[in-house]
C-alpha positions in Angstrom: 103.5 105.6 97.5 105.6 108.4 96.1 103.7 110.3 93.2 104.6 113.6 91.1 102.9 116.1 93.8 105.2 114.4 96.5 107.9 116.1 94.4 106.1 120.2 93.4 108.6 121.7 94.9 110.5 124.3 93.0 133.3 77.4 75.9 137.3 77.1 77.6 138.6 79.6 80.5 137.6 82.0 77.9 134.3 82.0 78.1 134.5 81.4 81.9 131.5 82.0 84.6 128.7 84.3 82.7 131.6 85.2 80.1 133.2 86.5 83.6 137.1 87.0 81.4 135.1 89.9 79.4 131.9 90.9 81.1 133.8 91.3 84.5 136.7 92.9 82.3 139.6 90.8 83.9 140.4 89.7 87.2 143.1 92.4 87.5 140.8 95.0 87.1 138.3 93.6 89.3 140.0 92.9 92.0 140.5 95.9 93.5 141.2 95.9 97.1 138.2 98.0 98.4 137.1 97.9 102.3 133.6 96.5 101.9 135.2 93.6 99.3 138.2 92.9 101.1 135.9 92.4 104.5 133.6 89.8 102.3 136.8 88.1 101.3 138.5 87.7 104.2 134.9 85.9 106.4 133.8 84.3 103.3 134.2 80.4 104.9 135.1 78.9 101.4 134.6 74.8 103.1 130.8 76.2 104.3 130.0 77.9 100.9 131.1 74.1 98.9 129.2 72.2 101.8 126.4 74.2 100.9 126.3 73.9 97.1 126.8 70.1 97.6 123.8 69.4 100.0 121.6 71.7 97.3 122.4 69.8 94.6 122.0 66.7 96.6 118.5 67.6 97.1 118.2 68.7 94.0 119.2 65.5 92.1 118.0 62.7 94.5 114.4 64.4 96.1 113.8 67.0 93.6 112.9 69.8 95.5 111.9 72.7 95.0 114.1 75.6 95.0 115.5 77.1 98.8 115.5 73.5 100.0 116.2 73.1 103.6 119.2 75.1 105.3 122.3 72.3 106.3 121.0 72.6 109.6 117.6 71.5 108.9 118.3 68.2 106.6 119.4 64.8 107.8 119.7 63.4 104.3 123.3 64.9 103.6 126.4 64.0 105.4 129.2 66.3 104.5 131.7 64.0 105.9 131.6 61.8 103.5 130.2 63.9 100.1 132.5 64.7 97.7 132.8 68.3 97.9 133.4 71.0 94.8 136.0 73.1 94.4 135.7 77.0 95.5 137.4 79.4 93.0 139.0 82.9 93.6 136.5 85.6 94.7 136.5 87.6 91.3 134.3 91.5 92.2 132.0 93.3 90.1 129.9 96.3 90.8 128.9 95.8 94.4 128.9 91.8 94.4 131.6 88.7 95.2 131.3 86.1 92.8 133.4 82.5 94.0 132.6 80.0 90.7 132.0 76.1 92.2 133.2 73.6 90.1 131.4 69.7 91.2 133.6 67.0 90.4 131.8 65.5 87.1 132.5 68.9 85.5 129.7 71.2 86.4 129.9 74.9 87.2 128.2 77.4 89.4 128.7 80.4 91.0 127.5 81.9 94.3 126.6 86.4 94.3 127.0 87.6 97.7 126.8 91.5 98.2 129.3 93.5 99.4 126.5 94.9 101.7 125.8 91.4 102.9 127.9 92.4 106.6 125.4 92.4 110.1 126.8 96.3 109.7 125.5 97.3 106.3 122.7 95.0 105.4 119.3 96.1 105.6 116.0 96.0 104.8 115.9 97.0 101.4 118.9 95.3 100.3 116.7 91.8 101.3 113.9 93.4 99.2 116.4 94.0 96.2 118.2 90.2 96.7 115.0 88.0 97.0 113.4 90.4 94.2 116.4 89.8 91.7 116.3 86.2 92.6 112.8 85.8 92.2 112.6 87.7 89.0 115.4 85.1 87.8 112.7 82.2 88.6 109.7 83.5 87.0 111.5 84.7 83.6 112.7 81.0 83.4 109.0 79.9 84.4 107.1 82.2 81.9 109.4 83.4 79.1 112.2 81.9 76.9 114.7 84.6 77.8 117.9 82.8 78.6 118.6 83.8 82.1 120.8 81.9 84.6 118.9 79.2 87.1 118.5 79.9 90.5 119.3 76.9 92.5 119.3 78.7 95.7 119.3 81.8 97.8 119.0 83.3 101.3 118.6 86.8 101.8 119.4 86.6 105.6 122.4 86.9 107.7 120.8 83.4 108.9 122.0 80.9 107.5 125.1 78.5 107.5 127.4 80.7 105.2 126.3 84.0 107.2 126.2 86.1 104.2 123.3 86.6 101.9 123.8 84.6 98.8 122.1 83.3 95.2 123.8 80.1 94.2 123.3 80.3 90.4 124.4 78.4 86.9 126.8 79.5 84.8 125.7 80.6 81.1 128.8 80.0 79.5 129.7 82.0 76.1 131.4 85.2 74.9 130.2 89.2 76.5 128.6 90.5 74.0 131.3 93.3 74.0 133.9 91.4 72.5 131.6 90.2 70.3 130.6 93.7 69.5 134.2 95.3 69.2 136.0 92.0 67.3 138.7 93.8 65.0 138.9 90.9 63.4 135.5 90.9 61.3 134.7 92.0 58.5 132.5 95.1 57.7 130.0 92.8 56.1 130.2 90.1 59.1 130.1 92.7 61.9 126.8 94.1 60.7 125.0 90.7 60.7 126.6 89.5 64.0 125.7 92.9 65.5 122.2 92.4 63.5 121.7 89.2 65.0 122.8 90.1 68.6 120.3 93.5 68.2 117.4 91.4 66.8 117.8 88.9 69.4 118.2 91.5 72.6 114.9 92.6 71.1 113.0 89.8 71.2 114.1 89.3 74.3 113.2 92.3 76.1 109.9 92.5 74.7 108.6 89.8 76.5 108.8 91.5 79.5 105.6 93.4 77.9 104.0 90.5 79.7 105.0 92.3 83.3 103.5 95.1 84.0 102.2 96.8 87.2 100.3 100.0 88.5 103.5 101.1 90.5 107.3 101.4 90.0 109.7 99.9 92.1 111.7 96.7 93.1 109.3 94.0 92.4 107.5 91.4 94.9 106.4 87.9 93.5 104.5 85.3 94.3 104.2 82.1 92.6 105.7 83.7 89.7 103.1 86.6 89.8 104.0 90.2 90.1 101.6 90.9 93.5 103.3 94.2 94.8 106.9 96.5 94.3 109.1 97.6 97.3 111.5 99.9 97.7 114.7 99.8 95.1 118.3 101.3 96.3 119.2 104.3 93.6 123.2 105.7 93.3 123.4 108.6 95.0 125.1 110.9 92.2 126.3 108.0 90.3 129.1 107.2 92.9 128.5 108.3 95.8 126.7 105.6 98.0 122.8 104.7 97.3 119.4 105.6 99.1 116.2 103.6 99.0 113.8 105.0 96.9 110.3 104.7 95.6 108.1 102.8 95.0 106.6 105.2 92.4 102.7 106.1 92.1 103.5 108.0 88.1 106.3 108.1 85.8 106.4 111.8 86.5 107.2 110.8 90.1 109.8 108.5 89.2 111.8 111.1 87.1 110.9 114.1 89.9 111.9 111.8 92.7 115.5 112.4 91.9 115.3 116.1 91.9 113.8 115.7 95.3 117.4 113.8 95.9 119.5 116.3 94.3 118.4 120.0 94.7 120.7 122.6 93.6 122.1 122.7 97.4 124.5 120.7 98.3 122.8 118.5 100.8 125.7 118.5 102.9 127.3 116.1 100.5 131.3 117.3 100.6 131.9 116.4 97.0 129.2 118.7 95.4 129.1 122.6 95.3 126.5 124.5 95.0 125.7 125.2 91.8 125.3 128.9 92.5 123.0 131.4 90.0 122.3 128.3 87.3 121.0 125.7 89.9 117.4 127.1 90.1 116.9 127.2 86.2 118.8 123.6 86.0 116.0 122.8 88.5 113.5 124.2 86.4 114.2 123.2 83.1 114.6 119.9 83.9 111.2 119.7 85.2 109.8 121.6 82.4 110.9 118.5 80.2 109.7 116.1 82.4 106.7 117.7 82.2 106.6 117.6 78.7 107.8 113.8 78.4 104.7 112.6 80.5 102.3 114.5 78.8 103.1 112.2 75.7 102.8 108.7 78.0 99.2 108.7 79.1 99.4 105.0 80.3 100.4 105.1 83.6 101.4 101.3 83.7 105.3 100.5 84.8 107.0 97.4 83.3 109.6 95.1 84.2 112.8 96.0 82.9 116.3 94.9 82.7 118.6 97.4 84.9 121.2 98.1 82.8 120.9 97.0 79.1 124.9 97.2 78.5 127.4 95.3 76.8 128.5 93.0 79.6 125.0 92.1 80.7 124.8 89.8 77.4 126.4 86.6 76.9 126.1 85.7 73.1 127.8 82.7 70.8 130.4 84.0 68.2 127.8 84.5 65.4 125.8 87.1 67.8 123.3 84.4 69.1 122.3 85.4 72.3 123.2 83.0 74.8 122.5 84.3 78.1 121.2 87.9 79.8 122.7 88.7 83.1 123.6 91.3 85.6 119.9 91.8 87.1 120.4 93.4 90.3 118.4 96.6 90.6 115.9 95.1 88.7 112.5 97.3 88.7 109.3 98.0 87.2 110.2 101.2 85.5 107.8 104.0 83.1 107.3 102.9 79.4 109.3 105.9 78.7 112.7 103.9 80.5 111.8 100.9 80.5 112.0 97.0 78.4 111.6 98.7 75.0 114.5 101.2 75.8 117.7 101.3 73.9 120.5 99.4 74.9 123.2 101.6 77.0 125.9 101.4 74.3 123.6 102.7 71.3 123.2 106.2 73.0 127.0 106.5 74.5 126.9 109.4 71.6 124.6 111.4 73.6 126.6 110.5 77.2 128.0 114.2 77.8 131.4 112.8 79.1 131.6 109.0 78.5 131.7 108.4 74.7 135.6 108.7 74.0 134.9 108.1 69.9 136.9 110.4 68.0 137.0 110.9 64.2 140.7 109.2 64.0 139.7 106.1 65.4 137.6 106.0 62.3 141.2 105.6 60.3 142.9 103.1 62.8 139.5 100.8 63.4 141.1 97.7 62.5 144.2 98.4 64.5 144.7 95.4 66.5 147.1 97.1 68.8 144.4 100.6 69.7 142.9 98.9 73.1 140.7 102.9 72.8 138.9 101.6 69.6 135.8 100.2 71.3 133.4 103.0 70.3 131.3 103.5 67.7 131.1 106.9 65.5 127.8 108.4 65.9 126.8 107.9 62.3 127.3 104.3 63.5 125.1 104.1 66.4 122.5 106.2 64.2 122.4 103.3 61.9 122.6 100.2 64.8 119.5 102.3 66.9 117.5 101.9 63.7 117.9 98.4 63.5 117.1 97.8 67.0 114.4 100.5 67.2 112.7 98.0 63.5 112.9 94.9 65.5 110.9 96.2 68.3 108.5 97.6 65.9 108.4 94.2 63.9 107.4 92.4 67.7 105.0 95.1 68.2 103.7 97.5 65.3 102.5 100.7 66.2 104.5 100.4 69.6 108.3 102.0 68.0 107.7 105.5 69.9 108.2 103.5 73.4 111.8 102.7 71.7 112.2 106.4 69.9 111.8 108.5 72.6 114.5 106.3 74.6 117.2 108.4 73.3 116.2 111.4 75.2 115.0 110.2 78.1 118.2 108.3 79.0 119.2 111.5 78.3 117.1 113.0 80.5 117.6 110.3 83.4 120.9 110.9 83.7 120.4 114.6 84.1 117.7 113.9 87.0 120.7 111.3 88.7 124.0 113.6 88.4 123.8 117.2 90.1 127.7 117.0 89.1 126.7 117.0 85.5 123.1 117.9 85.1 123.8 121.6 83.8 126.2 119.5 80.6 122.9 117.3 80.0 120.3 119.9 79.3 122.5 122.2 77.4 122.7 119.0 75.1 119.2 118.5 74.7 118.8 121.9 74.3 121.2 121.6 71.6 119.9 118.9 70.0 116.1 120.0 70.2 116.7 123.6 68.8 118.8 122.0 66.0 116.1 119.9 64.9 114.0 122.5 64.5 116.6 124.9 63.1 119.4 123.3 61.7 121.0 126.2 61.1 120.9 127.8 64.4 124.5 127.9 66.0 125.4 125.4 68.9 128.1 128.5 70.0 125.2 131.2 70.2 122.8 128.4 72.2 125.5 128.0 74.5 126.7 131.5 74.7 123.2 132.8 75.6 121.9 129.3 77.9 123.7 130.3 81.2 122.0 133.4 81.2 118.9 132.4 80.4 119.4 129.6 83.4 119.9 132.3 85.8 116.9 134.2 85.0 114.8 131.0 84.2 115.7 130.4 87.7 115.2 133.3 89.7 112.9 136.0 88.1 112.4 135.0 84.1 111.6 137.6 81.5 108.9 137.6 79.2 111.3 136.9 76.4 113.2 134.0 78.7 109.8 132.4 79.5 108.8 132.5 75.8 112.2 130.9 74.8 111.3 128.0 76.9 108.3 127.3 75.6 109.6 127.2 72.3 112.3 124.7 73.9 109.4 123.3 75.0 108.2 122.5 71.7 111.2 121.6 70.1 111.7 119.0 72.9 108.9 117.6 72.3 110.0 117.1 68.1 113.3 115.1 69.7 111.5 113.1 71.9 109.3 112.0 68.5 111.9 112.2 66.2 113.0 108.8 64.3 115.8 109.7 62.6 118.4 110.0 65.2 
């Protein structure tokens, strides 16, 4: 088990397959002709995978058996010869994953996932661990909570089996991505605050009943008759997009957050890509453990919960109104700290405090309705201010007395994302640094802050001063008013 003193060191084609035309962002963008995906496409045995999806739901609908029935080879009670077999659509990509939909002939739709990694040269261990765990999830949210997520009629996570790839054959939720719904010029002001409203309430209720799922460790979790029993490993981006490393599983929170410094020191780590960061790196180093310091000393339960991996726009598939229809993209799913984890702001609320990936600016507040501005899909930070309230009040209304686990989200992604990117770690703590000493000085001067912060980085890092070791406990401090603060 990893632990913090592992890591002291210094309803048409529209709506599609899981709203695929918007949460997969179009077939022209996703099929880009990448090595790994092109290799999937080409061995993919499209016949095998519709032989395969007919004998499931053969044995599904006439012996009703139990999920992962019997491989091809190991059944006598479908002949392929003579089924009628579905039809295979085009391999569509997203993130690291192949998607083919399956249509049967009375109408019904799947879709088979099968990793990118799924090749007898990159599949390993831990990407088993992460399949089975994502599938397995899948079956015991269905079994144990009303969150709408797809079925899991079958899945192997071997090389074993008659298509040769790992797989999940799943059902399609059909419906709109929540990001068109989101960014739909055509509303009203009045209408898109109560379908946003509705969509915010509804994530919420969702997510909270993973409260249900928590466990002493952090990691990908292991079930067993729909029973968290253990966590394994879970595969982390290296540097955001650079490859990923297994990692974990994760005796504290403070070892989950330390465990990617442990990844990305200020050395390079022979990675090509990334320079040393020189006279800053140390104090980067150290400043980022002095707030991860501070953050645990504020979450005294130790317990990890089960958590959705991403929380973004395309991982919801809602109805036009903002009903939420469908949650999916889980891959990666973990059992994360109460500080990241089920309770957690969505991904788009806190873009405004993303230090290079929130592209709002104040004159796409004057051309909003624009149908022809395809660079209107942000919100203004006053904006997100007021849609993080509503969502941080429906958690509180679930649980009262629990809105802190949702408050101190904004940081800690924050945070997170410093502890993940060496490229951009230094941009991420002058910003909290920012925003902390604001709060507690509003009229202190984000040009003098920034002025004097590489300096005191350098000797933070090497040999701090008196006075540079007493400004960082008052940073401290004031970090500790932004993790608690409810009006941002």
């Amino acid at each position: 088990m990893s632990s913090d003193e592992d890591y002291s060191m210094d309803l048409s084609d529209e709506e599609s397959y899981h709203g695929q035309s918007d949460e997969y962002r179009g077939r022209d963008e996703m099929d880009v002709d990448e090595e790994g995906s092109d290799e999937i496409r080409m061995l993919v045995d499209c016949h095998a995978v519709a032989i395969e999806a007919a004998r499931i739901r053969h044995e599904m609908t006439t012996q009703a058996l139990p999920i992962n029935a019997p491989s091809l080879s190991d059944t006598n009670s479908f002949n392929s010869s003579i089924a009628e077999l579905p039809a295979v659509g085009d391999r569509f990509l997203d993130n690291d994953y192949n998607f083919f939909p399956i249509t049967f002939h009375d109408g019904e739709q799947w879709i088979i996932k099968i990793p990118q990694a799924g090749t007898p040269e990159e599949w390993k261990d831990y990407h088993e661990i992460g399949l089975e765990s994502e599938a397995k999830t899948l079956q015991m949210l269905q079994k144990r909570t009303t969150i709408p997520v797809p079925t899991v009629y079958s899945f192997d996570t071997s090389l074993n089996n008659p298509l040769k790839f790992p797989y999940m054959f799943l059902s399609v939720i059909k419906g709109l991505s929540l990001e068109t719904v989101w960014y739909n010029s055509e509303d009203s002001p009045e209408r898109r605050l109560q379908v946003r409203t509705r969509a915010l309430e509804q994530i919420a209720a969702a997510m909270a009943q993973l409260d249900e799922f928590e466990y002493d460790y952090g990691g990908s979790p292991i079930i067993e008759n729909n029973k968290i029993v253990g966590v394994g490993v879970v595969t982390v981006p290296f540097d955001g997009q650079h490859g990923y490393y297994p990692d974990g599983p994760f005796a504290t929170g403070k070892g989950f957050y330390l465990s990617h410094l442990k990844q990305y020191p200020y050395g390079a780590r022979g990675h090509p890509s990334i320079d040393v960061r020189g006279l800053t790196g140390k104090g980067e180093r150290r400043l980022t453990r002095l707030f991860i310091d501070e953050l645990c000393s504020l979450e005294p339960d130790l317990s990890f919960v089960l958590s959705h991996p991403y929380m973004d726009l395309s991982s919801f598939i809602v109805a036009p109104d903002g009903g939420l229809l469908g949650v999916v993209q889980w891959e990666g799913v973990m059992t994360c700290p109460k500080s990241m984890s089920n309770r957690a702001y969505p991904a788009w609320l806190v873009e405004d405090w993303g230090v290079f990936c929130h592209a709002w600016t104040e004159e796409q507040d004057e051309r909003h309705n624009q149908e022809d501005e395809e660079d209107d899909c942000f919100d203004n930070p006053a904006e997100l201010t007021k849609y993080r309230k509503i969502y941080r009040d429906a958690m509180a209304e679930i649980a009262p007395g629990s809105e802190i686990q949702t408050t101190i989200t904004l940081a800690t992604t924050a945070l997170y994302r410093c502890t993940q990117s060496l490229e951009h770690r230094f941009d991420y703590l002058l910003r909290l640094t920012e925003e902390s000493l604001q709060l507690v000085d509003p009229m202190v001067n984000k040009e003098c802050i920034r002025a004097d912060f590489v300096k005191a980085l350098i000797s933070y890092g090497i040999e701090p001063t008196e006075d540079v070791v007493l400004c960082m406990e008052q940073l401290r401090k004031a970090f500790r008013a932004l993790l608690l603060n409810r009006d941002l």
